[in-house]
C-alpha positions as CSV (number, residue, x, y, z in Angstrom):
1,X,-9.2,-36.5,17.3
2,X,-12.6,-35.4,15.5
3,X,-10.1,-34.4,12.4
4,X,-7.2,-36.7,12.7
5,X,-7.2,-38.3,9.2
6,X,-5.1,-40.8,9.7
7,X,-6.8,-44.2,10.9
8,X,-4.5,-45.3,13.4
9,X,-3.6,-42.1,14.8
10,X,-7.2,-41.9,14.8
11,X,-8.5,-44.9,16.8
12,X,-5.3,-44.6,19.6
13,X,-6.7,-41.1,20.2
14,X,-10.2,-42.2,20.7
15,X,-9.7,-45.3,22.5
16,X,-7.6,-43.1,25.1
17,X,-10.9,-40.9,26.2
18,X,-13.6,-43.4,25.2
19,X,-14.0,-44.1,28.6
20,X,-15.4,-41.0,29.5
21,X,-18.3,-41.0,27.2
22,X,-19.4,-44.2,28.0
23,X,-22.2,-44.5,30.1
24,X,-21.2,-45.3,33.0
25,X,-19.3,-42.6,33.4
26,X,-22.0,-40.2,32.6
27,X,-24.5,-41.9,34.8
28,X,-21.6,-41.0,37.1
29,X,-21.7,-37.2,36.6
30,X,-25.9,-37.3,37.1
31,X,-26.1,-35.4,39.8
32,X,-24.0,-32.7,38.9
33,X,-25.8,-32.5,35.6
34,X,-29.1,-32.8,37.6
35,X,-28.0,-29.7,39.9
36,X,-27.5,-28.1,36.1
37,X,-31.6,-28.8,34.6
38,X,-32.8,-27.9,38.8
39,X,-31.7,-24.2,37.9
40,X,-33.1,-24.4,35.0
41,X,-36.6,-25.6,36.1
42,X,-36.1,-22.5,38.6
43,X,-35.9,-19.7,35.7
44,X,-38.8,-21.4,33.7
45,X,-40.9,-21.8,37.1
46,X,-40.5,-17.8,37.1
47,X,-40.8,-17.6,33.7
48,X,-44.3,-19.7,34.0
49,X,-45.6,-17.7,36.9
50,X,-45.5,-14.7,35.1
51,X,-47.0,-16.3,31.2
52,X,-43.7,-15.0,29.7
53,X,-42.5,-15.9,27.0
54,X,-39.9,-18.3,26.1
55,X,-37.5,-18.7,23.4
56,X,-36.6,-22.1,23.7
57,X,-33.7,-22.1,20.9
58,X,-31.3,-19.9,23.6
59,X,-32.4,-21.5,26.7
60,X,-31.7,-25.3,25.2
61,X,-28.3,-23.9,24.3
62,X,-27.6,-22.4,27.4
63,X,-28.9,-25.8,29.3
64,X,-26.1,-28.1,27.3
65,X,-23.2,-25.4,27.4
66,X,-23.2,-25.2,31.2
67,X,-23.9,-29.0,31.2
68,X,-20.8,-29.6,29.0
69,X,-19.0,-27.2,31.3
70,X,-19.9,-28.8,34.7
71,X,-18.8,-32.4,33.2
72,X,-15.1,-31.2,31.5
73,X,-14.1,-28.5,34.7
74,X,-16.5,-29.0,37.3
75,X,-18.4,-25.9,36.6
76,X,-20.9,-24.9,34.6
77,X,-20.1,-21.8,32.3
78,X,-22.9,-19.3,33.8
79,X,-25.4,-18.9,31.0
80,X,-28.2,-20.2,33.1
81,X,-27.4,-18.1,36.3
82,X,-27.2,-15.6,33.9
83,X,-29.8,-15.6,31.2
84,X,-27.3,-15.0,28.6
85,X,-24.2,-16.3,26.6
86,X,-21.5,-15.5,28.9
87,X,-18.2,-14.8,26.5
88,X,-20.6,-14.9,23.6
89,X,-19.1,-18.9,23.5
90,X,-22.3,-20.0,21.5
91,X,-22.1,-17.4,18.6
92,X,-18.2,-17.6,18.6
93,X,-18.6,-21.6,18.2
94,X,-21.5,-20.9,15.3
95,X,-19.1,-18.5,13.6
96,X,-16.1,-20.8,13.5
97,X,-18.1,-23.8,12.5
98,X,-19.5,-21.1,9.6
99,X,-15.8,-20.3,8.7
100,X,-14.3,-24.0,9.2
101,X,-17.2,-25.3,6.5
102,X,-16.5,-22.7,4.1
103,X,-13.0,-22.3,4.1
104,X,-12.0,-25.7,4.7
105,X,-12.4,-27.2,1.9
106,X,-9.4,-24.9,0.3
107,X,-5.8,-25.9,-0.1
108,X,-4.3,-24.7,3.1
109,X,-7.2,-25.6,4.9
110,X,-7.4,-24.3,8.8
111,X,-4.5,-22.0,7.5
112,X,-6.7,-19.9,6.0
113,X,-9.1,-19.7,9.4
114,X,-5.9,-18.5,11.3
115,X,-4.8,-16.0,8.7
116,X,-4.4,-12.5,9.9
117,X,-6.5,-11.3,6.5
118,X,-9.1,-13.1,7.9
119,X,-9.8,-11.1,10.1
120,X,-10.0,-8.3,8.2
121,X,-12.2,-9.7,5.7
122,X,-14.8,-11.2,8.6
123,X,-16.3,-8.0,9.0
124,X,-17.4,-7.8,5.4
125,X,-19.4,-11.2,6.2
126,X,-21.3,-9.7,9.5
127,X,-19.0,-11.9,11.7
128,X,-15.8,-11.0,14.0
129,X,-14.5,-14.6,13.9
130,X,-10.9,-15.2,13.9
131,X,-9.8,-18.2,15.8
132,X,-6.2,-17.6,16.6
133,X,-7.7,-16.3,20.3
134,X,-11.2,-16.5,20.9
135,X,-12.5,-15.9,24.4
136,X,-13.4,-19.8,24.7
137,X,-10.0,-20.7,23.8
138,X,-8.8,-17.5,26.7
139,X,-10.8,-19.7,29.0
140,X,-9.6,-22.7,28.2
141,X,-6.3,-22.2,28.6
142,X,-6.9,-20.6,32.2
143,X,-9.0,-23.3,33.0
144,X,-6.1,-26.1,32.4
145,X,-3.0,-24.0,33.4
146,X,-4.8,-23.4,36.9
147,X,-5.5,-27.1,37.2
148,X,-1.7,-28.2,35.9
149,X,-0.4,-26.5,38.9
150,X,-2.6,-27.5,41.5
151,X,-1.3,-30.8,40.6
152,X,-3.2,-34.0,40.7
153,X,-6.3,-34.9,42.4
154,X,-6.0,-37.0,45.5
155,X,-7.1,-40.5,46.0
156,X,-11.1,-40.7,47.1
157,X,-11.6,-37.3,45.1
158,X,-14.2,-37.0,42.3
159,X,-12.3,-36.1,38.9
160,X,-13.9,-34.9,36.0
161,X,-12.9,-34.7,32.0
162,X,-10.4,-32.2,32.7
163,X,-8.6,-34.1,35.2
164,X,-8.2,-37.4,32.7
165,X,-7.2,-34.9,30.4
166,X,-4.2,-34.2,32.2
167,X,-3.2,-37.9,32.5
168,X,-3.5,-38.3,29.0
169,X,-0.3,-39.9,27.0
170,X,0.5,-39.5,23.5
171,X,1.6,-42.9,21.1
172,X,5.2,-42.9,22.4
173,X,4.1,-43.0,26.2
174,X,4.8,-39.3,26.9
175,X,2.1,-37.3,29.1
176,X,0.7,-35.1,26.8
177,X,1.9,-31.3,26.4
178,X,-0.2,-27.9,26.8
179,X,-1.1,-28.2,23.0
180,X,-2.2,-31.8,22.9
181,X,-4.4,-31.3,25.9
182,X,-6.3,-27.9,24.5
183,X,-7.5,-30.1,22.0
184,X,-9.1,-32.4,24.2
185,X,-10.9,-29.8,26.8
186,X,-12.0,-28.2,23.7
187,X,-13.8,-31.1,21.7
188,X,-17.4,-31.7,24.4
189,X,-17.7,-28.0,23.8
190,X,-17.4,-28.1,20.3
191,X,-19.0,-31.3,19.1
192,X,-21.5,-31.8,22.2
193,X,-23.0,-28.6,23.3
194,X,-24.8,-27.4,19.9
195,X,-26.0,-30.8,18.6
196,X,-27.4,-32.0,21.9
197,X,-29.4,-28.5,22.2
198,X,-30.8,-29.0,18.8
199,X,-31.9,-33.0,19.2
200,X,-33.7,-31.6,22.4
201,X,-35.7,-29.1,19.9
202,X,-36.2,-31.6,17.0
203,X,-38.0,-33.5,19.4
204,X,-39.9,-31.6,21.3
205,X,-41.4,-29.2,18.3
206,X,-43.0,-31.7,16.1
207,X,-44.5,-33.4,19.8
208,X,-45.9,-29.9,20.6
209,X,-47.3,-29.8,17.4
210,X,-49.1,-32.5,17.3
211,X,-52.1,-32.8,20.4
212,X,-52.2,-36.6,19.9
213,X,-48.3,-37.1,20.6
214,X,-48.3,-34.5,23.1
215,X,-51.0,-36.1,24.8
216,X,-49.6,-39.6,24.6
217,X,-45.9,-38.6,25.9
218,X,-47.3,-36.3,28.9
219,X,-49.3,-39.4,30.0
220,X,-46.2,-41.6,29.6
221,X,-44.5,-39.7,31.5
222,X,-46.6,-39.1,34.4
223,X,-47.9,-42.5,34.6
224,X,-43.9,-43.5,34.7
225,X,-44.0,-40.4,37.8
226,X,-46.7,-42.6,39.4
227,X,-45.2,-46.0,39.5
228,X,-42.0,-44.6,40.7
229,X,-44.0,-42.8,43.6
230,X,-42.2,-39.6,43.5
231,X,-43.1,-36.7,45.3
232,X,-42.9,-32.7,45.1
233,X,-39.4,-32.0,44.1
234,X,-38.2,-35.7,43.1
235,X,-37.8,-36.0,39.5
236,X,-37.7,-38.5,36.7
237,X,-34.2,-40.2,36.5
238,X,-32.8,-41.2,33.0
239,X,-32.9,-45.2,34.0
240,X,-36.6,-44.6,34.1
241,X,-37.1,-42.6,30.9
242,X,-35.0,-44.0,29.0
243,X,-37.1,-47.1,29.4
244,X,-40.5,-45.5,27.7
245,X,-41.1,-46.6,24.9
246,X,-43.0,-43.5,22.9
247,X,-40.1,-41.1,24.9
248,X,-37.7,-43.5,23.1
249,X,-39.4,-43.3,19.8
250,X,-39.9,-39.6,19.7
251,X,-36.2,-39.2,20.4
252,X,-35.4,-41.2,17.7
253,X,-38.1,-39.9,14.8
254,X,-36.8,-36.2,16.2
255,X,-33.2,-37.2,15.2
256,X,-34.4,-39.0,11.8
257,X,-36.4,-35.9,10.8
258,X,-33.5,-33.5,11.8
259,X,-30.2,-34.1,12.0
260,X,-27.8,-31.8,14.2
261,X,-25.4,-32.1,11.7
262,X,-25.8,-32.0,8.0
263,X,-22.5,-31.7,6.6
264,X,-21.1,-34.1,4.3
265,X,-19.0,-36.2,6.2
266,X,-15.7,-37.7,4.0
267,X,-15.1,-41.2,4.2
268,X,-12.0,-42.7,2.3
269,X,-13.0,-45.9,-0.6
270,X,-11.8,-49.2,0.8
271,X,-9.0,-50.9,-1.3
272,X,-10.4,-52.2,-4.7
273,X,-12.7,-49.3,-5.1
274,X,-16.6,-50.1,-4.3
275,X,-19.9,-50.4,-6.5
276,X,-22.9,-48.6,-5.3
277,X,-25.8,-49.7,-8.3
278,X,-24.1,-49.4,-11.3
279,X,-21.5,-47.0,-10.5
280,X,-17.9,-47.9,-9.2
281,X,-15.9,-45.5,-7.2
282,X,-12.0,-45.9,-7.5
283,X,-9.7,-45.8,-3.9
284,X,-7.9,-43.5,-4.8
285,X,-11.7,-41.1,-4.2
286,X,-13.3,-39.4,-1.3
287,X,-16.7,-39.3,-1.0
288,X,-19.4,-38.2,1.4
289,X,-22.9,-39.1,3.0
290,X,-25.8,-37.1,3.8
291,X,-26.9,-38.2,7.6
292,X,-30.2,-36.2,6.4
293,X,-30.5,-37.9,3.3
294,X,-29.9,-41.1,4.7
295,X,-32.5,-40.8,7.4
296,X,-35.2,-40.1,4.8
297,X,-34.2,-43.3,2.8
298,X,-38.0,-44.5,1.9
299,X,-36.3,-48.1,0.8
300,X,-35.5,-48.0,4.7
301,X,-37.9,-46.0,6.9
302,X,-41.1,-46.4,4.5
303,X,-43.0,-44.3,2.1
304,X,-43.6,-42.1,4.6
305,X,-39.9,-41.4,5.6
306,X,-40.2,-37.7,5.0
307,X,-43.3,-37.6,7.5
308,X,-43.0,-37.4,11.3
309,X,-44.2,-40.4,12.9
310,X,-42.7,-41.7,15.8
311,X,-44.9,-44.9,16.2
312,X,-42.8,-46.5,13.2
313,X,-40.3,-47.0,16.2
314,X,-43.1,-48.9,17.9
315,X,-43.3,-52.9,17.0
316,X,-47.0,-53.9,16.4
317,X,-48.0,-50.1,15.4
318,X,-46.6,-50.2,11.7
319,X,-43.4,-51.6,11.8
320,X,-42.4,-55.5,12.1
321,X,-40.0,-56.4,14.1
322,X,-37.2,-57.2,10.7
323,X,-38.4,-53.3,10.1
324,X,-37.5,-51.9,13.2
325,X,-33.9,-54.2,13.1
326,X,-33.5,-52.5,9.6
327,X,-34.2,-48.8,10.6
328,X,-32.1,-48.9,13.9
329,X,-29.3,-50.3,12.0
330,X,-29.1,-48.1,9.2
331,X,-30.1,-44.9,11.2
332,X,-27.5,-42.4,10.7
333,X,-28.1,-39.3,13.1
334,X,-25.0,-40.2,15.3
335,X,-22.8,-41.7,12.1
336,X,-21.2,-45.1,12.1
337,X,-18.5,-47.2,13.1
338,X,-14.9,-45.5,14.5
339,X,-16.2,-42.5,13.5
340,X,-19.6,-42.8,14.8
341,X,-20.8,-39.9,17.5
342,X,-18.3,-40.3,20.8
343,X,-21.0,-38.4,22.4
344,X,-23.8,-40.0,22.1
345,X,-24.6,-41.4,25.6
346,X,-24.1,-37.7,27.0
347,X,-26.7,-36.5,23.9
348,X,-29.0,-39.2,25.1
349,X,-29.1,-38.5,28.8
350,X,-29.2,-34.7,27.9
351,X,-32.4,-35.3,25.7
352,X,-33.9,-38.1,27.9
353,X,-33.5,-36.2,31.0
354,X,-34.2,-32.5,29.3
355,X,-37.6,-33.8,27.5
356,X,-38.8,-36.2,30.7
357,X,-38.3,-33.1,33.3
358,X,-40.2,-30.1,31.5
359,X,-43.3,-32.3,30.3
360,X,-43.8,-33.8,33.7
361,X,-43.4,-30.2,35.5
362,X,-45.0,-28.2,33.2
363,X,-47.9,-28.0,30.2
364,X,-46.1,-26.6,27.1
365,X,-47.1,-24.6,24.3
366,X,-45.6,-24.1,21.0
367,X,-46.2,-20.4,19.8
368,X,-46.6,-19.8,16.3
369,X,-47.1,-23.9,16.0
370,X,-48.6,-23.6,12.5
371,X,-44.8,-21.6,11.0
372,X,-42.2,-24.1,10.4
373,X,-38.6,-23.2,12.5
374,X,-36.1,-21.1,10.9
375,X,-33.0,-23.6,10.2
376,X,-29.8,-22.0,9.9
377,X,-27.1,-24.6,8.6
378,X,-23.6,-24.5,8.3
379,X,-21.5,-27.3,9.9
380,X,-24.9,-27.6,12.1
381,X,-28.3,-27.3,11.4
382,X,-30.0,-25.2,14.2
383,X,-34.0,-24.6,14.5
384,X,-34.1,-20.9,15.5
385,X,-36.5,-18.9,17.5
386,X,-38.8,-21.6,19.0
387,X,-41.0,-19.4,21.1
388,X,-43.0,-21.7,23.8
389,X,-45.1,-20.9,26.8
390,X,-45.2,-22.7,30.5
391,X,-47.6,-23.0,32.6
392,X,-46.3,-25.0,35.6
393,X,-47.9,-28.3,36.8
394,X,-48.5,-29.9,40.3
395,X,-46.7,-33.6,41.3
396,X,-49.7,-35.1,40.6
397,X,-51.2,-33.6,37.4
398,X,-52.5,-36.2,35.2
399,X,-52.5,-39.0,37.8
């Protein structure tokens, strides 16, 4: 439904899977996507044990691909287990979001993606992407023709995305065919996976930068581990992180600094045309926001909007409460309204949980902390190569 122009077509198909993404069904899947961050934790405990280095900008993309994988089938995709992108899915999904930007915006539109010249003329571009069969879309289409004829789940037994994808009906009541439902099992991989992995590093490199934040979010954390008297193994849930405050507002200053996406997002004129200062902008138009842009707004976030500073997000530490009312309304890093980020509670629990876990288990190091991140953008806006160190922590540190 992500590009289903028309509004009503638009707000039946979302309404019929917004269910899933709310939070309680998220909080729902926890433990599955908890089993997903404990093999994690056991790569980077190896990794820590022998001072290797990291490069954080694969292994946050492998974390939310088999997350998004474990959530929509039940099973996580194998990068982890791995250490690699199994059926090069991630640089297949950069390619085509590379392609879909680009050629897009011609007459013809996804026409031109699918063309047979297209890929012939890929290779000239250093890519191999043609989307009329990738090995995503292979998958896929295993994945739901194996579960269409096992048939339904029972009552009593746990369903995932892929089973309410089967369930689905389209606007006339019909269940939904083999090429409505692709659709579906396809969109958490393609709108959740990439963004998610870059929030996690927005956050966490300007907090490894700076020794003062660092400092104060390690000792959130583990003063949050004390008072929930965990012990070795247990770990810090999201109904307990998502309660710090300085977690909360380094979240939130990571996605305002960088957004995951920084395409121009179109957005029809409402009928009678509308007036931004002095200039008026006809119905019959299309126009576009910047989410970056937006999120740098000085008339909203301050003077210092294009600085990092998460304690603006903090009442009583620069920001009044009106402020802070302002900013949250008017932040744009997950959009707005029916087309605002379906996502966003999985993003969320992913960052929450993701950020919590490795800075109360381990002490971090950002390599190379004084050399801004490579940013490749297309329809995303990834930080590349962000090389870190571990060096693995016991229950108690800090305490």
């Amino acid at each position: 439904f992500f590009g289903e122009q028309n509004p009503e077509t638009h707000s039946f198909m979302r309404k019929r899977v917004s269910h899933l993404y709310s939070m309680s069904s998220i909080m729902g899947a926890q433990d599955k996507i908890q089993v997903v961050l404990d093999s994690l934790w056991e790569k980077f405990d190896r990794f820590a044990k022998e001072g290797e280095e990291i490069n954080l900008s694969k292994w946050a993309f492998y974390f939310t691909y088999d997350v998004v994988g474990t959530i929509t089938w039940s099973e996580p995709l194998g990068m982890i287990r791995e250490e690699k992108d199994v059926g090069n899915y991630i640089r297949l999904m950069h390619e085509a979001f590379y392609w879909i930007c680009n050629l897009g915006y011609l007459p013809g539109g996804s026409a031109w993606i699918t063309h047979p010249l297209t890929a012939r003329i890929a290779p000239l571009f250093g890519s191999s992407m043609h989307l009329s069969a990738t090995p995503f879309q292979r998958a896929t289409f295993q994945k739901v023709m194996t579960r269409m004829k096992a048939g339904p789940v029972k009552d009593g037994q746990a369903k995932d995305m892929l089973d309410h994808f089967l369930g689905l009906k389209d606007q006339e009541g019909k269940p939904l065919t083999l090429a409505g439902i692709m659709p579906e099992v396809g969109n958490p991989m393609a709108a959740g996976a990439d963004t998610t992995s870059i929030g996690i590093r927005a956050v966490l490199a300007p907090v490894l930068r700076s020794e003062k934040h660092y400092k104060r979010l390690q000792d959130e954390i583990d003063q949050a581990r004390k008072h929930a008297s965990l012990g070795d193994g247990e770990v810090l849930r999201f109904d307990v992180l998502s309660a710090l405050p300085f977690l909360s507002a380094c979240i939130k200053e990571g996605g305002r600094m960088h957004s995951s996406i920084v395409y121009n997002l179109p957005r029809n004129v409402p009928k009678g045309g509308v007036t931004f200062d002095q200039y008026f902008i006809p119905e019959t138009a299309t126009l576009s926001y910047s989410p970056l842009a937006q999120n740098r707004c000085k008339a909203i976030f301050g003077e210092d909007a294009d600085q990092w500073r998460p304690e603006r997000w903090i009442e009583g530490e620069g920001s009044s409460e009106e402020e802070l009312r302002n900013m949250n309304k008017y932040l744009a890093t997950f959009g707005y309204g029916s087309r605002a980020c379906i996502g966003r509670n999985l993003a969320m629990f992913e960052m929450y949980n993701f950020i919590g876990q490795i800075l109360s288990r381990y002490d971090v190091e950002l390599l190379d902390k004084d050399k801004p991140l490579k940013i490749r953008s297309s329809w995303i806006s990834d930080l590349e190569n962000m090389r870190i160190r571990l060096k693995k922590r016991s229950s108690t540190a800090g305490l």
